[in-house]
VEXDREN-2710 file (C-alpha; in Angstrom, 1 decimal):
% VEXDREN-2710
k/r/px/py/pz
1/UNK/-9.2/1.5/-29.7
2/UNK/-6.0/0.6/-27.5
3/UNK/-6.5/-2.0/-24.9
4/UNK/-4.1/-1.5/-22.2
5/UNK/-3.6/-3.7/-19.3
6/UNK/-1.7/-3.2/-15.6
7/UNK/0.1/-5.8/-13.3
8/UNK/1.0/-4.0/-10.3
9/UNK/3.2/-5.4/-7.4
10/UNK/4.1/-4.7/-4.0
11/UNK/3.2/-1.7/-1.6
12/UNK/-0.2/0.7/-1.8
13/UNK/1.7/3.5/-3.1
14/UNK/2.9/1.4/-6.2
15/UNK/-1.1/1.2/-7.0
16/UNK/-2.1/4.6/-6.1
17/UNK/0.9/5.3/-9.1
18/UNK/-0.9/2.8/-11.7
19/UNK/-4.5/4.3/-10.5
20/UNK/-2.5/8.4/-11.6
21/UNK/-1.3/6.6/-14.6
22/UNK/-4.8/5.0/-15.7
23/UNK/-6.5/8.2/-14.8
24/UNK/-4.1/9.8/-17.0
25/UNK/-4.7/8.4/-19.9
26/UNK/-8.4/7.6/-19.5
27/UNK/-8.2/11.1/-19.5
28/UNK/-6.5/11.7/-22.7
29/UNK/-7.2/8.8/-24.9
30/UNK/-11.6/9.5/-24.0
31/UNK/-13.2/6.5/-25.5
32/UNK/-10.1/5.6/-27.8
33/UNK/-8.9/3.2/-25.1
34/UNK/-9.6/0.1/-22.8
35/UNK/-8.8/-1.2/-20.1
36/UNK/-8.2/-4.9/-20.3
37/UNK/-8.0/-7.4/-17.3
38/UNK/-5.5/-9.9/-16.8
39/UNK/-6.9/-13.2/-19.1
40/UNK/-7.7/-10.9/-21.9
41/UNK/-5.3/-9.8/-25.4
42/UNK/-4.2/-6.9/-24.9
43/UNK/-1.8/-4.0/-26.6
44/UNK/0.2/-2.2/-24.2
45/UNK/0.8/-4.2/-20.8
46/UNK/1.9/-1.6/-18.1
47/UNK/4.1/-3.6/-15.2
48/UNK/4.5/-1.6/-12.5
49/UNK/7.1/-3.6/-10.4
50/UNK/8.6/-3.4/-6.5
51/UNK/11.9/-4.4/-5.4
52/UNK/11.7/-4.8/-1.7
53/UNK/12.2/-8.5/-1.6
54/UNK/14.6/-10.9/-4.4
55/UNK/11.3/-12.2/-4.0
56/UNK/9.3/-9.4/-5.7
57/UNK/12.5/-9.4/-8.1
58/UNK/11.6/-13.0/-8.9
59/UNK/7.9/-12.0/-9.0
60/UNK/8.1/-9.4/-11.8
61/UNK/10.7/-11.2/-13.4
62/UNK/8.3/-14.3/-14.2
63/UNK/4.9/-12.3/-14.8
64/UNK/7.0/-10.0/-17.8
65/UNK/8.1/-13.5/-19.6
66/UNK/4.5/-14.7/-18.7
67/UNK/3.0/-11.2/-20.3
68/UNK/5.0/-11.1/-23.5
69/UNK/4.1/-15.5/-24.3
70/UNK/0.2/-14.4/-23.7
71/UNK/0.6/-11.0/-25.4
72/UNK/3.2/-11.7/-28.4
73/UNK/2.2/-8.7/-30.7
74/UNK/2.0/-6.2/-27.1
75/UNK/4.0/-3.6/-26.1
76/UNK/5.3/-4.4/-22.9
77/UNK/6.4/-1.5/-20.7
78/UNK/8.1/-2.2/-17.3
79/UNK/8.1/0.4/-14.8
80/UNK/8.4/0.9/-10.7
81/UNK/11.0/0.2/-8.4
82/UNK/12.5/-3.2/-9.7
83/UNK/13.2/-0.6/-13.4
84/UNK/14.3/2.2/-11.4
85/UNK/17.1/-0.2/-9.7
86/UNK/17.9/-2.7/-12.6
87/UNK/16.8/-0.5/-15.6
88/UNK/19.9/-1.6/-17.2
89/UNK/19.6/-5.0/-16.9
90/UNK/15.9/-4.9/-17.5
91/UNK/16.8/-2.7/-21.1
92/UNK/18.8/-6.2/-22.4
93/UNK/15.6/-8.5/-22.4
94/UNK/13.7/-8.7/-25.7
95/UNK/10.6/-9.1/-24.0
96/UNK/10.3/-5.5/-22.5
97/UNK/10.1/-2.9/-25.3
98/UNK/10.0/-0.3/-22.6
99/UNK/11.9/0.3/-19.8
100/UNK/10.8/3.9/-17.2
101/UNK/12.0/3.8/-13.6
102/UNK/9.8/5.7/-10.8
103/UNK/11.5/8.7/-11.9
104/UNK/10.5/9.0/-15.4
105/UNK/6.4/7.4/-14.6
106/UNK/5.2/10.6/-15.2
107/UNK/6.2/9.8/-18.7
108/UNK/4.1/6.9/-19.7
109/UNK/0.5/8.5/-20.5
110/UNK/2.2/10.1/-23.2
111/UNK/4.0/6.8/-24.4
112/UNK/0.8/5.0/-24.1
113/UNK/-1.2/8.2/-26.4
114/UNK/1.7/7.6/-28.9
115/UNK/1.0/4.0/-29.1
116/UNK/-2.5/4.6/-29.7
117/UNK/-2.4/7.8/-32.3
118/UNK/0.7/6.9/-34.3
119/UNK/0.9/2.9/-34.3
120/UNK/4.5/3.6/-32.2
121/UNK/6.0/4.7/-29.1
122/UNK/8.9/6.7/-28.8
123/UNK/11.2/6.2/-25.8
124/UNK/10.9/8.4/-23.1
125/UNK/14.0/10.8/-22.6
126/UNK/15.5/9.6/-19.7
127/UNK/17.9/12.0/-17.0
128/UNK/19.0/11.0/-13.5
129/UNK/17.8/14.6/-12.4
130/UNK/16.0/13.9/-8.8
131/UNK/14.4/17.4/-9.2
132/UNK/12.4/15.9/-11.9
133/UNK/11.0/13.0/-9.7
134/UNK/6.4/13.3/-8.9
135/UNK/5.4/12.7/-5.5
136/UNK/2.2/12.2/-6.5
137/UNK/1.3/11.3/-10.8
138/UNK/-2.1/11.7/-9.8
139/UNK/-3.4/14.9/-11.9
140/UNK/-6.8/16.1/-10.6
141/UNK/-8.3/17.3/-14.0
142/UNK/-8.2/13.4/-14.2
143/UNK/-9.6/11.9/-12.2
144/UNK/-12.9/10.9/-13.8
145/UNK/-14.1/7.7/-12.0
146/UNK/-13.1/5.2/-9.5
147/UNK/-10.1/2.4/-10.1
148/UNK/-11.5/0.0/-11.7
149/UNK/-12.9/-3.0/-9.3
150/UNK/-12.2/-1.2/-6.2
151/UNK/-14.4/1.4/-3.9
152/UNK/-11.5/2.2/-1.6
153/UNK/-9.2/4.3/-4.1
154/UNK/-5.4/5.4/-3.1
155/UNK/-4.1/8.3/-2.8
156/UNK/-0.5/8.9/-2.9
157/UNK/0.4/12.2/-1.2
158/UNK/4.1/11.7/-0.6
159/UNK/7.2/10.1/-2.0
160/UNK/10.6/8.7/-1.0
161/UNK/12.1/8.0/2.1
162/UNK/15.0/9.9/3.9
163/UNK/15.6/6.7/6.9
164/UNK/18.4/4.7/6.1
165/UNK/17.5/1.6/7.6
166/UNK/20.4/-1.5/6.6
167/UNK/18.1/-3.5/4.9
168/UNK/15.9/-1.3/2.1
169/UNK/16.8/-0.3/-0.8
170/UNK/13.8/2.0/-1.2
171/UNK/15.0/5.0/-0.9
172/UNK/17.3/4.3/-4.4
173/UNK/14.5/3.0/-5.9
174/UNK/11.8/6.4/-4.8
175/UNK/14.5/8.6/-3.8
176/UNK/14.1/11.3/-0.9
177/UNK/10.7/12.6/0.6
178/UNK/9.0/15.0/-1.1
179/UNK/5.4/16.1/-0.3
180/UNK/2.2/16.9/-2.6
181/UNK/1.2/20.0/-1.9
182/UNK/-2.2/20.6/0.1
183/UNK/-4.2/22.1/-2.7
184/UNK/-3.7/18.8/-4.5
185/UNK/-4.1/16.6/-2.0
186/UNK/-7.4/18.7/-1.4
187/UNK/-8.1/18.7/-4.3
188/UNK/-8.0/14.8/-5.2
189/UNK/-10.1/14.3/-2.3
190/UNK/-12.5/16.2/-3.5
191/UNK/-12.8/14.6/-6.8
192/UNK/-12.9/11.0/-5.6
193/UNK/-15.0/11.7/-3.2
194/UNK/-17.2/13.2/-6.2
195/UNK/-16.6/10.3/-8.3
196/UNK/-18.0/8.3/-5.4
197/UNK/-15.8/7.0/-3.4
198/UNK/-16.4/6.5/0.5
199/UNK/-13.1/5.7/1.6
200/UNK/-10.1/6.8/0.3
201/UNK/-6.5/5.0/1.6
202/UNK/-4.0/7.9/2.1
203/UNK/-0.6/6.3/1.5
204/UNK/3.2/7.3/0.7
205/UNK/6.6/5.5/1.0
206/UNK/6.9/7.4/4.2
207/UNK/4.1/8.8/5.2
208/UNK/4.6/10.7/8.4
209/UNK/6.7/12.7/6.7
210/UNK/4.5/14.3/4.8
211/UNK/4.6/18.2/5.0
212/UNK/8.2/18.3/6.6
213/UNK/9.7/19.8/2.8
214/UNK/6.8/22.3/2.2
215/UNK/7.1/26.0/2.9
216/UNK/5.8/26.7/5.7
217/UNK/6.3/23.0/7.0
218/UNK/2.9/21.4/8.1
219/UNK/2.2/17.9/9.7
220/UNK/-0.2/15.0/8.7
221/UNK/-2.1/15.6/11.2
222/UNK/-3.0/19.1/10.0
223/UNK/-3.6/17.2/6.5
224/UNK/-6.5/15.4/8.1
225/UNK/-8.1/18.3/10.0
226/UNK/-7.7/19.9/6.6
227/UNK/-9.3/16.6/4.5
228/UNK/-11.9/16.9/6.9
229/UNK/-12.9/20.1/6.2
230/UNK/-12.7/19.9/2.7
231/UNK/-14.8/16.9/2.4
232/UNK/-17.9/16.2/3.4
233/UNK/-18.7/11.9/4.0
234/UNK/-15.4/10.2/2.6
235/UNK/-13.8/8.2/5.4
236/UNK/-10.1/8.3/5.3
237/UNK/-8.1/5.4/6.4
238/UNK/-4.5/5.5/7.3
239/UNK/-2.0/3.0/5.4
240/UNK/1.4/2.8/7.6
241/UNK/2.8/4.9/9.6
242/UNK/6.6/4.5/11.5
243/UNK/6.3/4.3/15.3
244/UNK/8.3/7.4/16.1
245/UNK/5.6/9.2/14.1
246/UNK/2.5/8.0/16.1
247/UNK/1.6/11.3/18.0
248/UNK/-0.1/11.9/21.1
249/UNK/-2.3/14.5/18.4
250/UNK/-2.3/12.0/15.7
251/UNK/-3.9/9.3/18.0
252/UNK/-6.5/12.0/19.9
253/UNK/-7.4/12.4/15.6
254/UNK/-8.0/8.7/15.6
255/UNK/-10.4/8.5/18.3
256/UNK/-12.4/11.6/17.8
257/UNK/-12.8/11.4/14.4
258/UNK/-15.8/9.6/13.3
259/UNK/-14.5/9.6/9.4
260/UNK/-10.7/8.8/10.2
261/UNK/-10.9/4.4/10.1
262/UNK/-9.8/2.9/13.9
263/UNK/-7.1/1.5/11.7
264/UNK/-3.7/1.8/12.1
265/UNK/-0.6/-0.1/10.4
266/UNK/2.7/0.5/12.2
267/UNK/5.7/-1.4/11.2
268/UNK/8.0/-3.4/14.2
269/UNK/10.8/-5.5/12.0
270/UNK/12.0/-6.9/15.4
271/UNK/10.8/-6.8/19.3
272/UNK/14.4/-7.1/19.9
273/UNK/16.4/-3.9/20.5
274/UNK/19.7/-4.8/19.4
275/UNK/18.4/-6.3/16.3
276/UNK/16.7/-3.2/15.9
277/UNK/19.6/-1.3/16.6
278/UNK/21.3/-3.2/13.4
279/UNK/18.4/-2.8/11.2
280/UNK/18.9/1.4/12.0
281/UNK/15.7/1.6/13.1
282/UNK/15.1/5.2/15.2
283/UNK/12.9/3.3/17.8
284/UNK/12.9/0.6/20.4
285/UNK/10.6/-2.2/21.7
286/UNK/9.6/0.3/24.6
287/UNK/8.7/3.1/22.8
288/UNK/6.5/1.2/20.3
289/UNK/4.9/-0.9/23.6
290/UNK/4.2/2.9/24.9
291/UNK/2.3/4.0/21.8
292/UNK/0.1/1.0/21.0
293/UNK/-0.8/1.0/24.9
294/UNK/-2.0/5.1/24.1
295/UNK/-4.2/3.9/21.5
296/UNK/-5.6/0.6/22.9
297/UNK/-6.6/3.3/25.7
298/UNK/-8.4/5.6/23.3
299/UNK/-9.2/3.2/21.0
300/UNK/-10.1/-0.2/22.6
301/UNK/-11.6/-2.3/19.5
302/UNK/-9.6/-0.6/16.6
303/UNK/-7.4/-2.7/14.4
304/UNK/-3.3/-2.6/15.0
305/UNK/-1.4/-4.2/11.9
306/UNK/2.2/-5.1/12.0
307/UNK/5.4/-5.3/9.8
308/UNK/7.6/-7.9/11.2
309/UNK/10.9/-9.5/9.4
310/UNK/12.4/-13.3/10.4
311/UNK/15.9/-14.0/10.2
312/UNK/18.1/-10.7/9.8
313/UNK/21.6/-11.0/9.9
314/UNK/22.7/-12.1/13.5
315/UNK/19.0/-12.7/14.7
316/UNK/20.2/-15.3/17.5
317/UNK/16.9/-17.4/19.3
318/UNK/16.9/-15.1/21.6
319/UNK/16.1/-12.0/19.8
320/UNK/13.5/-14.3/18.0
321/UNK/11.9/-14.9/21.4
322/UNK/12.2/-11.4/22.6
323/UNK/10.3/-10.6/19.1
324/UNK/7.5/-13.5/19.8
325/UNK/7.1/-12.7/22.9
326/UNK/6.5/-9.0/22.6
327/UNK/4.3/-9.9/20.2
328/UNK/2.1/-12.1/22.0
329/UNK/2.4/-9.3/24.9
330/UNK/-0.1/-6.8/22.7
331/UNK/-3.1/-6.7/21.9
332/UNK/-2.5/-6.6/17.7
333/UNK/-5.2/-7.9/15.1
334/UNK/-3.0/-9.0/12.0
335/UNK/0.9/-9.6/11.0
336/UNK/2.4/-8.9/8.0
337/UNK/5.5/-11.2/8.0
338/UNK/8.9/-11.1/5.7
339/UNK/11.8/-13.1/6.3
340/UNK/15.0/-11.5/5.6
341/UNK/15.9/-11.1/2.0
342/UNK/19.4/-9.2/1.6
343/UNK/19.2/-6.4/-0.7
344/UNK/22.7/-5.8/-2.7
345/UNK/23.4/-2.5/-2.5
346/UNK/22.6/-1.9/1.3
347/UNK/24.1/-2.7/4.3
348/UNK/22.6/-5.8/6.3
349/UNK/24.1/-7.6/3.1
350/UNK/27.3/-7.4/4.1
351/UNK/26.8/-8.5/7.8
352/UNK/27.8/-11.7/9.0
353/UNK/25.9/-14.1/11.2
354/UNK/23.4/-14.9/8.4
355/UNK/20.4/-17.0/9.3
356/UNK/20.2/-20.0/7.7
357/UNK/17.2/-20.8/5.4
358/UNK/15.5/-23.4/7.2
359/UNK/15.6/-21.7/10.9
360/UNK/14.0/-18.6/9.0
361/UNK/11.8/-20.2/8.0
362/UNK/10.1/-22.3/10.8
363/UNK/10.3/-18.4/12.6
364/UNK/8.5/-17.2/9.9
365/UNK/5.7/-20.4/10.2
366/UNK/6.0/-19.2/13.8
367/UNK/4.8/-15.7/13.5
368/UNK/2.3/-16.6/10.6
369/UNK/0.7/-19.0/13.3
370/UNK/0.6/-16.3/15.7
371/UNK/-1.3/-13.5/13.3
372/UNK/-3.9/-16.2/12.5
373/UNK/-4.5/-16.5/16.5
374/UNK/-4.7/-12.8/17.0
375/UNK/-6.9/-11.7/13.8
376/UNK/-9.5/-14.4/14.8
377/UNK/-9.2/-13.2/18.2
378/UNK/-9.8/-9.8/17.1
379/UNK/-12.6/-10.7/14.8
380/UNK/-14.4/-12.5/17.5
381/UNK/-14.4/-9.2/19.5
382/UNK/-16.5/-7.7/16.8
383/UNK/-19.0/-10.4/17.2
384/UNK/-22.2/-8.2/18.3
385/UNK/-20.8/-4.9/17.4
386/UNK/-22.8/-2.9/14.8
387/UNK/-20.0/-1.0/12.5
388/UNK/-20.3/1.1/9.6
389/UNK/-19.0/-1.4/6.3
390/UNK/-17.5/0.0/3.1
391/UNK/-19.3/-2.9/0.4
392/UNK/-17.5/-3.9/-2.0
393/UNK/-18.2/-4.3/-6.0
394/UNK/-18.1/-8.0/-5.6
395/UNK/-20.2/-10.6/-4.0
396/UNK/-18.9/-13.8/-1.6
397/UNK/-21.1/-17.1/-1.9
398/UNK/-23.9/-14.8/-3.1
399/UNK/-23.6/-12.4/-0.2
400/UNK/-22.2/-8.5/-0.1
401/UNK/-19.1/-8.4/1.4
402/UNK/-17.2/-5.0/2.6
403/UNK/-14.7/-3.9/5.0
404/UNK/-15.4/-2.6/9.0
405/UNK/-13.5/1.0/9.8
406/UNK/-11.9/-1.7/11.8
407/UNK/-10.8/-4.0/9.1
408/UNK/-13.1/-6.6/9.5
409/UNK/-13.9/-8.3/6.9
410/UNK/-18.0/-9.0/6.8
411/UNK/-20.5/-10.8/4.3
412/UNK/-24.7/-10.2/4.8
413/UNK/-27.6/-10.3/2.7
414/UNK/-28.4/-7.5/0.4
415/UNK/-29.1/-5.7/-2.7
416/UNK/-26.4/-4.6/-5.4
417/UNK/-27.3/-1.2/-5.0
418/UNK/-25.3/-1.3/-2.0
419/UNK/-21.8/-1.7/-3.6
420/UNK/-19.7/0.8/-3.2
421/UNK/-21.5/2.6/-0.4
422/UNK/-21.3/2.9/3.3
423/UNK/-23.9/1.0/5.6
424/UNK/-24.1/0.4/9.5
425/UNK/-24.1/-3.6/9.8
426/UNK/-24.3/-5.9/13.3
427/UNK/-22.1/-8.3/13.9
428/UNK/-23.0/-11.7/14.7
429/UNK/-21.1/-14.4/13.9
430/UNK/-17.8/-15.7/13.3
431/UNK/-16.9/-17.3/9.8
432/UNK/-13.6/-19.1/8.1
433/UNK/-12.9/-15.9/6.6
434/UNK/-14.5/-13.1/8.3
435/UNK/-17.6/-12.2/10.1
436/UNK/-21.4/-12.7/8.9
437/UNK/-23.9/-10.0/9.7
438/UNK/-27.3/-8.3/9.2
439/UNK/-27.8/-4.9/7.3
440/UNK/-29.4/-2.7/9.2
441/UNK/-31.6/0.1/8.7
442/UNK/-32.7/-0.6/4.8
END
């Protein structure tokens, strides 16, 4: 028996990878394997790393030296975007036995099988080939069960970006867009949805791209229609989408759709044009104003997250206060804030004009401040709604817990047998950190 453990960082589609990978060998090791969680020895540690901050750098940095002191005798393999973009570097630290960038993920089932039949893994064989690079590691012979602790599985159905915005370096680190095709994506919903899931998270680096490389080109909004029919009471929830991408059709989806979440997550980084304009962005403040304003219309209670970055180069306290004040001008329920962190290798980190640490980071307090007014504000709203709660596997002060197709986070009284299901709760009070309400009809 092989008892493998994962540490995965950063974005959803770096976990719906290490959920492929774990299917993967699930399926190929049976009952010779186990899945360890963090706390617990283990022999392989999987670290599946991002790169989009020196922050996540600094992150996966310190969890590898912390993996190898509580795991002395393990095989550590390091893996994601932070490999892909400093494999080299990464290859010169005795901790790591095994370094795979993105490209080469596919890989590590087999490394992991090795470990566990032969006592030793052989390297992977490593080219720079692009050709060679998975939009999707998930294989649908195996998937078997749910990820473990979590009713709302990922699934990755695209990969890479083809934007150059200044300041990401993801597109080195995932390459260009490529699509899974819609028989597997299909088909992956299918089997989750068999293995009991009741809401799958359809995520990519870039997701609105999806379809645009496969022959005939399709859209994601086809993809859903198509999910739709091909399922028969999964929910599907949206992870991000770019502004430019949010469609008069896609939006319609949104709101007619009972089993599409009234979720959406669409990145800003700035509400000031010419900041935007510098980050090579392919929007501006109006044009996202115009499309949240189309779905607040269709879509009056529905949850709005935001990406929004502090401090890029040349961010004067102007464009600061054009940003806080276009924020404070929608209706949004949550922020997800990042101040600035230059990225060698792209282009914001040779500008000039650099914020200075301290000013970013009273703007970044600011914003912070902000998205804890508007997601109380926004859970306060859903105070005598009745909505239809994903529960989770785990229980808050003795109570279930589970997400609204809103995400709304809201704790009531009720049996285990509920976990992992869908159930039609009411609203009716506000807590520190979520909503209490009553289960109804059971």
């Amino acid at each position: 028996m092989i008892r493998v453990r994962w540490k995965t960082f950063g974005c959803k589609a770096n976990q719906a990878d290490t959920d492929a990978l774990r299917d993967e060998v699930a399926a190929r090791l049976n009952d010779d394997v186990s899945f360890v969680p963090s706390g617990q020895s283990a022999d392989v540690v999987v670290m599946n790393t991002c790169t989009v901050t020196h922050q996540a750098d600094a992150d996966a940095r310190k969890s590898i030296r912390r993996a190898r002191r509580e795991n002395p005798g393990a095989k550590i393999i390091v893996t994601g975007c932070y490999a892909q973009v400093a494999g080299k570097k990464l290859e010169t630290w005795d901790e790591i036995d095994h370094v795979v960038g993105n490209i080469h993920k596919a890989t590590i089932p087999g490394l992991i099988t090795d470990l566990a039949v032969q006592g030793s893994g052989s390297p992977p064989v490593m080219d720079s080939a692009q050709e060679d690079w998975n939009p999707s590691l998930r294989s649908v012979d195996a998937i078997r069960s749910l990820p473990m602790g979590r009713s709302r599985p990922f699934l990755k159905v695209q990969d890479g970006c083809n934007y150059v915005c200044s300041f990401c370096i993801i597109p080195e680190a995932r390459g260009t867009s490529r699509s899974l095709s819609l028989s597997d994506v299909l088909a992956s919903a299918q089997r989750l949805e068999t293995a009991g899931a009741r809401e799958v998270v359809l995520t990519g680096i870039h997701l609105g791209h999806w379809g645009r490389d496969l022959t005939p080109k399709t859209s994601l909004c086809d993809l859903l229609e198509a999910l739709l029919e091909a399922t028969s009471e999964v929910r599907f929830r949206i992870s991000s989408l770019e502004p430019n991408e949010v469609t008069e059709r896609f939006l319609d989806l949104v709101a007619s759709r009972e089993r599409i979440c009234n979720h959406l997550h669409v990145p800003l980084q700035s509400g000031d044009d010419d900041v935007l304009k510098k980050m090579r962005r392919v929007y501006r403040s109006d044009w996202y104003r115009h499309i949240f304003s189309e779905y607040r219309r269709r879509v009056p209670d529905g949850g709005w997250g935001i990406d929004v970055m502090t401090g890029f180069p040349g961010e004067t306290d102007e464009a600061f206060q054009n940003t806080y004040r276009f924020l404070r001008s929608i209706d949004c329920t949550y922020l997800h804030v990042f101040p600035y962190s230059p990225r060698e290798g792209t282009v914001a980190a040779t500008m000039s004009n650099p914020v200075p640490p301290e000013v970013k980071k009273k703007r970044t307090q600011a914003l912070i401040a902000l998205s804890e007014t508007v997601q109380r504000l926004h859970w306060e709203r859903t105070v005598g709604q009745t909505r239809l709660v994903l529960v989770e596997n785990v229980r808050t002060d003795g109570l279930l817990r589970g997400m609204t197709d809103t995400y709304v986070p809201v704790c009531f009284a009720g049996p285990d047998a509920l976990m992992e299901s869908l159930v039609s709760v009411q609203v009716q009070s506000l807590g520190m950190r979520g909503t209490r309400g009553v289960l109804l009809g059971y």
